[in-house]
C-alpha positions in Angstrom: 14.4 28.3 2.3 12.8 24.9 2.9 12.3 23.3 6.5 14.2 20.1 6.9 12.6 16.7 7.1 10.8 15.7 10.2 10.9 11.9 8.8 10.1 9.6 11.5 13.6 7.5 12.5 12.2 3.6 12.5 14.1 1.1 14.8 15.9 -2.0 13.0 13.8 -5.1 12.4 14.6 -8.3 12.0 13.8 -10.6 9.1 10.5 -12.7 9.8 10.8 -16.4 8.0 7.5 -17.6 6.9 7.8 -20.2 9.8 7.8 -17.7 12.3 4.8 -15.5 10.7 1.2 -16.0 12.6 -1.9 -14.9 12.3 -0.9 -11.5 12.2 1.5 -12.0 9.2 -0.7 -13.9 7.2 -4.1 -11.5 7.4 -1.3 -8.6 6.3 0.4 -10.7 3.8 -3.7 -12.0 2.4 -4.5 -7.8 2.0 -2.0 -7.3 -0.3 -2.2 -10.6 -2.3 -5.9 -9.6 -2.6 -5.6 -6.0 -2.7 -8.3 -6.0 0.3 -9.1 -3.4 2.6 -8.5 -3.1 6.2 -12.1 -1.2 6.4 -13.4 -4.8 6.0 -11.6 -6.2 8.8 -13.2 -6.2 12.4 -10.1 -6.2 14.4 -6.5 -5.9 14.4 -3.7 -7.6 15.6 -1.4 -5.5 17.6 -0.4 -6.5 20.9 2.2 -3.9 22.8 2.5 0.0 23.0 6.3 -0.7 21.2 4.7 -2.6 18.0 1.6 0.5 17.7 4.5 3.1 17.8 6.7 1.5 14.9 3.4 1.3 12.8 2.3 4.7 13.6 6.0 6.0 12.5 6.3 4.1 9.3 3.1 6.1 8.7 5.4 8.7 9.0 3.7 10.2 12.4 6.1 10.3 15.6 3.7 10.8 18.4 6.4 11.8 20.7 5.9 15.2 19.0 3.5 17.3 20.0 2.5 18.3 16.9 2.3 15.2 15.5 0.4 14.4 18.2 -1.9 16.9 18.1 -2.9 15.8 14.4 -3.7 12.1 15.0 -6.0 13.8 17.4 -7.4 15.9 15.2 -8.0 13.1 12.7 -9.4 11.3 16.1 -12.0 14.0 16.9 -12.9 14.2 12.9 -13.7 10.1 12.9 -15.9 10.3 16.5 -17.7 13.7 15.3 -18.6 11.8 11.6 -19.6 8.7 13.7 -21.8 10.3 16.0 -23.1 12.4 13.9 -24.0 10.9 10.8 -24.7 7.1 12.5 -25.6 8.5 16.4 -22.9 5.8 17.8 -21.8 6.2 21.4 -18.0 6.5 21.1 -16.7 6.2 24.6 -14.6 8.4 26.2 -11.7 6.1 26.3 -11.6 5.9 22.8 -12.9 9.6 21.6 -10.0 11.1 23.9 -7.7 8.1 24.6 -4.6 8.9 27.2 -2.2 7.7 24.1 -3.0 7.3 20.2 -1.6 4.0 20.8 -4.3 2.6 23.1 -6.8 3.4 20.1 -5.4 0.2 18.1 -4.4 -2.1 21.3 -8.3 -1.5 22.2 -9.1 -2.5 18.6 -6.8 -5.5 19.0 -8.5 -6.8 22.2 -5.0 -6.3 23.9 -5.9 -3.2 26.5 -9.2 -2.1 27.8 -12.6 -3.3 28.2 -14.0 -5.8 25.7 -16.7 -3.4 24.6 -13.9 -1.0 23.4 -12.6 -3.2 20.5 -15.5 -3.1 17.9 -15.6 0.6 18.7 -12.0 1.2 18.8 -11.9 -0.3 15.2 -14.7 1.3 13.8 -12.7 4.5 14.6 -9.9 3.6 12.8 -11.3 3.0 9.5 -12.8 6.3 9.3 -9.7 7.8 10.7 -7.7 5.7 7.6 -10.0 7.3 5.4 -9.7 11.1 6.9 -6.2 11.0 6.7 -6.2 9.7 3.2 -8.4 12.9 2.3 -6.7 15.2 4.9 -3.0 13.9 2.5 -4.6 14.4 -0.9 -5.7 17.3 -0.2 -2.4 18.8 1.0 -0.5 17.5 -2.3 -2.9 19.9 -3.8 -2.2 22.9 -1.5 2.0 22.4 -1.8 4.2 23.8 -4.4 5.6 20.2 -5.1 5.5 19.3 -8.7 5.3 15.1 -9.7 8.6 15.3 -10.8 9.8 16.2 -7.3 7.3 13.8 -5.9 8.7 11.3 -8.1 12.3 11.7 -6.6 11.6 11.5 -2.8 9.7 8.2 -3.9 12.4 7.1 -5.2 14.7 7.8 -3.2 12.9 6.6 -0.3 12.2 3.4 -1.6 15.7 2.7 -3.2 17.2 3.6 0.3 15.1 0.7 1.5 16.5 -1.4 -1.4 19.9 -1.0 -0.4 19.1 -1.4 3.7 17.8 -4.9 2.8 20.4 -6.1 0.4 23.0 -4.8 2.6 21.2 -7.0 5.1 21.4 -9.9 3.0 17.6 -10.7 2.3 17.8 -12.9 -1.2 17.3 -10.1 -3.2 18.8 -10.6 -7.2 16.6 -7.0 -8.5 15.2 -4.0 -7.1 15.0 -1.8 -9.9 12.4 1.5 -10.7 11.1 2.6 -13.9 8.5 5.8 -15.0 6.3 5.7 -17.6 7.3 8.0 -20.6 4.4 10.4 -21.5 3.8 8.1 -24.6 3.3 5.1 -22.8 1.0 6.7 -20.2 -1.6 7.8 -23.2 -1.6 4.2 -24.9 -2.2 2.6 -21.1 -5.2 5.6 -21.2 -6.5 4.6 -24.3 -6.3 0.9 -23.8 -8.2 1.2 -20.1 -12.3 1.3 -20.6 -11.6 4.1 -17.9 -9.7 7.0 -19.9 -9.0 9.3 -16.2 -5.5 10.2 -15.5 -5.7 9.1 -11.9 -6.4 5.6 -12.9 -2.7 4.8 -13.8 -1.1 3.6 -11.2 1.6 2.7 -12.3 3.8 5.6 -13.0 6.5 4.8 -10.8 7.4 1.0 -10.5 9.3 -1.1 -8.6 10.3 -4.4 -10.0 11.2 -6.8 -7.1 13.0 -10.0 -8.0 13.9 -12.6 -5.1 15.9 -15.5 -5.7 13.8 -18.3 -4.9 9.8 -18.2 -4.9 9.8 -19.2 -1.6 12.1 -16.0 -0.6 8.6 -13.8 -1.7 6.8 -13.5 1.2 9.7 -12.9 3.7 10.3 -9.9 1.6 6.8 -8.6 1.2 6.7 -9.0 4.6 9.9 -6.7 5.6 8.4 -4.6 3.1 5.5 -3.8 4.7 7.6 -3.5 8.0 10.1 -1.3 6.6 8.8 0.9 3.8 4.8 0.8 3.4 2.2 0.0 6.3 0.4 -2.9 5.4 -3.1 -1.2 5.4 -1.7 1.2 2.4 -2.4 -0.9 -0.5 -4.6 0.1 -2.8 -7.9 -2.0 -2.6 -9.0 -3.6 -6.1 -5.4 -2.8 -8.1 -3.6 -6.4 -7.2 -2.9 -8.3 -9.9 -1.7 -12.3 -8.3 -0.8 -14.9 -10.6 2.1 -16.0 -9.2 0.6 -16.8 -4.5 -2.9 -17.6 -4.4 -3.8 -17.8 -1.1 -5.0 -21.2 -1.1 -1.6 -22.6 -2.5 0.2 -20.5 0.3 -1.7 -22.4 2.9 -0.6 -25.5 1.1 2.8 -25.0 1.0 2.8 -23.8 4.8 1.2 -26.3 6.7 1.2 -24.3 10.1 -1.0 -21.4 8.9 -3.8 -24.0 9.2 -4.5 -23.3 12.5 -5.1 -19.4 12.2 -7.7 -20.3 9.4 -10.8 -19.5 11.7 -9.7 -16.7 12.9 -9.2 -15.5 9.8 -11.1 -11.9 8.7 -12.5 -14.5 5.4 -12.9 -17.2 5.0 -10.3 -19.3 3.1 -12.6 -19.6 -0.2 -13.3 -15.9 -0.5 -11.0 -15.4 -3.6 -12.8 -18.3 -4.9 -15.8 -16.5 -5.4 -14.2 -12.6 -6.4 -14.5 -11.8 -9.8 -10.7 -11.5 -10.7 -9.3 -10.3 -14.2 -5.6 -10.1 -15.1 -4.0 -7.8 -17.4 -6.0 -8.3 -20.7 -2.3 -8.2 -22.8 -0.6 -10.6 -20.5 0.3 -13.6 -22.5 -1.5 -16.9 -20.9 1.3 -18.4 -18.6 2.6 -14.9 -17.2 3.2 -15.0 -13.5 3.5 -11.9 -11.5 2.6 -10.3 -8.1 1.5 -6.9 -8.6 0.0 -4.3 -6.1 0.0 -0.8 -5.6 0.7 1.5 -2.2 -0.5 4.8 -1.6 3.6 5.6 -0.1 3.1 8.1 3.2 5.9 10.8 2.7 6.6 13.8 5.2 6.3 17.3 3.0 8.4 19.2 6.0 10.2 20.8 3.3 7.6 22.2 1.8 5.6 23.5 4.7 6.4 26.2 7.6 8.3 24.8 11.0 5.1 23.3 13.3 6.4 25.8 15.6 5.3 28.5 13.3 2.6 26.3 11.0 -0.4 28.7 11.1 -2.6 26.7 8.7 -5.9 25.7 9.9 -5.4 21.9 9.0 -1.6 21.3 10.1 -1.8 18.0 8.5 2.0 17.1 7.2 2.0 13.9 5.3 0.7 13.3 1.7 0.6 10.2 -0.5 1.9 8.6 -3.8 0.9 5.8 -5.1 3.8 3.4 -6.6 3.3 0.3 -7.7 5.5 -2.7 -7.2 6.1 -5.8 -9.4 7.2 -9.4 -7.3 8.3 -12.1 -8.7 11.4 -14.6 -8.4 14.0 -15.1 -10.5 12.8 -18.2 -12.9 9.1 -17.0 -13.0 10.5 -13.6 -14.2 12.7 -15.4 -16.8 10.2 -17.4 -18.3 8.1 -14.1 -18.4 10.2 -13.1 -21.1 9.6 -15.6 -23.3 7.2 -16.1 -26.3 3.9 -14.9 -25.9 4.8 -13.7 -22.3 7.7 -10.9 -23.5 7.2 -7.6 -23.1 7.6 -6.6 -26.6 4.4 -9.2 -27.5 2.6 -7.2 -24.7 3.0 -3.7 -26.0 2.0 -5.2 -29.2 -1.0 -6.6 -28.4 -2.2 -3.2 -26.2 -1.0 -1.1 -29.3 -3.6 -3.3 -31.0 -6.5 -2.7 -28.8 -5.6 1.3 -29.0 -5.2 1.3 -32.4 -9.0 -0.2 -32.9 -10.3 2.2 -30.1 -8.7 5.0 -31.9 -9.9 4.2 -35.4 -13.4 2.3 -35.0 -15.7 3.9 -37.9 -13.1 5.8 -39.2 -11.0 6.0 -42.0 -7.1 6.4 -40.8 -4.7 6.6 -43.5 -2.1 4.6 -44.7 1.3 5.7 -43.1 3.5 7.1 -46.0 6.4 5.4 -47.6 
């Protein structure tokens, strides 16, 4: 018989206007519209125990648990072992064995502790995000949990989200999810230069459509405060054509003054070397990224009173991807050269010359 979920319960939050977001907001908000990495960044921005302890449980680890507890410190005493080790740092003591988890990212945020602790304190973290991104793949791998099932707690998860911020009246017209058929997911194989499974992203979607264009970035926002952690995105796999983050500081005057603080500069996407979707028609507008989602596999593991496994590790990822736009870019995305039928014709193209260069293929019958 299956354990029952251990999910984390997350305290309401309100909706953030884009008037009201800081610094904070817009370095989370410039990740995703990126698709960054937090292991570039050289601090964070968290500033009381309360705000570290909703983060830590949207990535689905309640601290208050002892057992939960005892894994971030596992994870803790993996990232100062590799740092000392491998790079002979001196990790003080307040951050190797900190009285709470949470002082670990209020030392990386300059908010608690000496000022020495900070670049330490964040050096930590990233290898700690990285551990526990190994430490959840490679528990997917040990589970009896088949993708479909994975599929369905995504789903459900997220579409339980959906309905918490339409119920709450966020400008919402779509919030729709989709799976790639088995067809579809060998043409996107074939069409990619990279023919590896793991490179699709994109099996489960969410398709996000907000009234107004302006209504975007209040819900990214909530998103990242209600369903994903901000640091989750998947670095390199954002496709923006719809907020660059230069036009975003246009249109909101007051970010201005955070702009030296900020992790980059504000020409850095200037001078990345972006691509879109190669079958996208010309004037196709879209904000795509893609999360590695955090989910609790309780149910598929023993009570953590009675967990005997040498790495009692209990959350794993899946990576979703989500599609934002609003409501008149995503109509004029269906027309002409930007519908979708013209874009599965044009990647049926490219397959079909992959598939057929130097060889004869013949004629389809009748």
């Amino acid at each position: 018989m299956k354990a029952p979920s251990l999910v984390p319960v997350l305290s309401a939050v309100p909706v953030r206007t884009v008037s009201e977001m800081g610094l904070r907001e817009l370095e989370r908000i410039r990740l995703i519209l990126r698709g960054g990495s937090v292991i570039d960044w050289r601090r964070m921005h968290f500033q009381t125990r309360d705000e570290v302890d909703r983060f830590l449980r949207l990535c689905q680890l309640d601290v208050s648990r002892p057992y939960d507890d005892a894994w971030g410190r596992t994870v803790l005493a993996d990232a100062v072992e590799y740092l000392r080790k491998t790079f002979d740092y001196r990790v003080a003591d307040a951050v190797a064995q900190p009285e709470e988890l949470h002082d670990l990212f209020l030392f990386a945020s300059g908010a608690k502790g000496l000022a020495r602790y900070r670049r330490i304190a964040c050096i930590v973290l990233k290898v700690m995000h990285v551990i526990q991104h190994i430490e959840g793949r490679d528990l997917i791998f040990r589970l009896a949990a088949s993708e479909a099932e994975l599929a369905e707690m995504v789903t459900e998860k997220v579409l339980g989200v959906a309905r918490e911020m339409k119920e709450m009246g966020l400008p919402i017209v779509e919030f729709a999810h989709s799976i790639k058929t088995r067809d579809s997911l060998v043409t996107k194989l074939i069409a990619k230069k990279e023919t590896v499974a793991a490179q699709v992203y994109d099996r489960t979607r969410f398709r996000v459509i907000t009234r107004k264009r302006e209504d975007l970035l209040p819900v990214l926002y909530f998103l990242t405060q209600r369903l994903f952690p901000f640091n989750f995105v998947v670095p390199g796999q954002t496709e923006n054509s719809l907020l660059p983050f230069k036009g975003l500081l246009d249109e909101n005057p007051h970010f201005e003054q955070f702009i030296p603080q900020l992790h980059l500069d504000r020409d850095f996407e200037d001078r990345e070397d972006r691509t879109g979707n190669a079958f996208s028609g010309d004037s196709y507008r879209v904000l795509n990224f893609v999360v590695d989602l955090p989910l609790r596999m309780d149910p598929y593991l023993p009570p953590p009173e009675s967990d005997t496994r040498p790495r009692k590790g209990r959350v794993t990822f899946a990576l979703v991807e989500f599609q934002m736009a609003d409501e008149e870019t995503a109509r004029r995305n269906e027309l002409g050269d930007n519908a979708h039928e013209s874009y599965k014709r044009r990647q049926k193209r490219r397959v079909l010359n992959r598939l057929s260069r130097g060889l004869v293929v013949p004629k389809r019958q009748g």
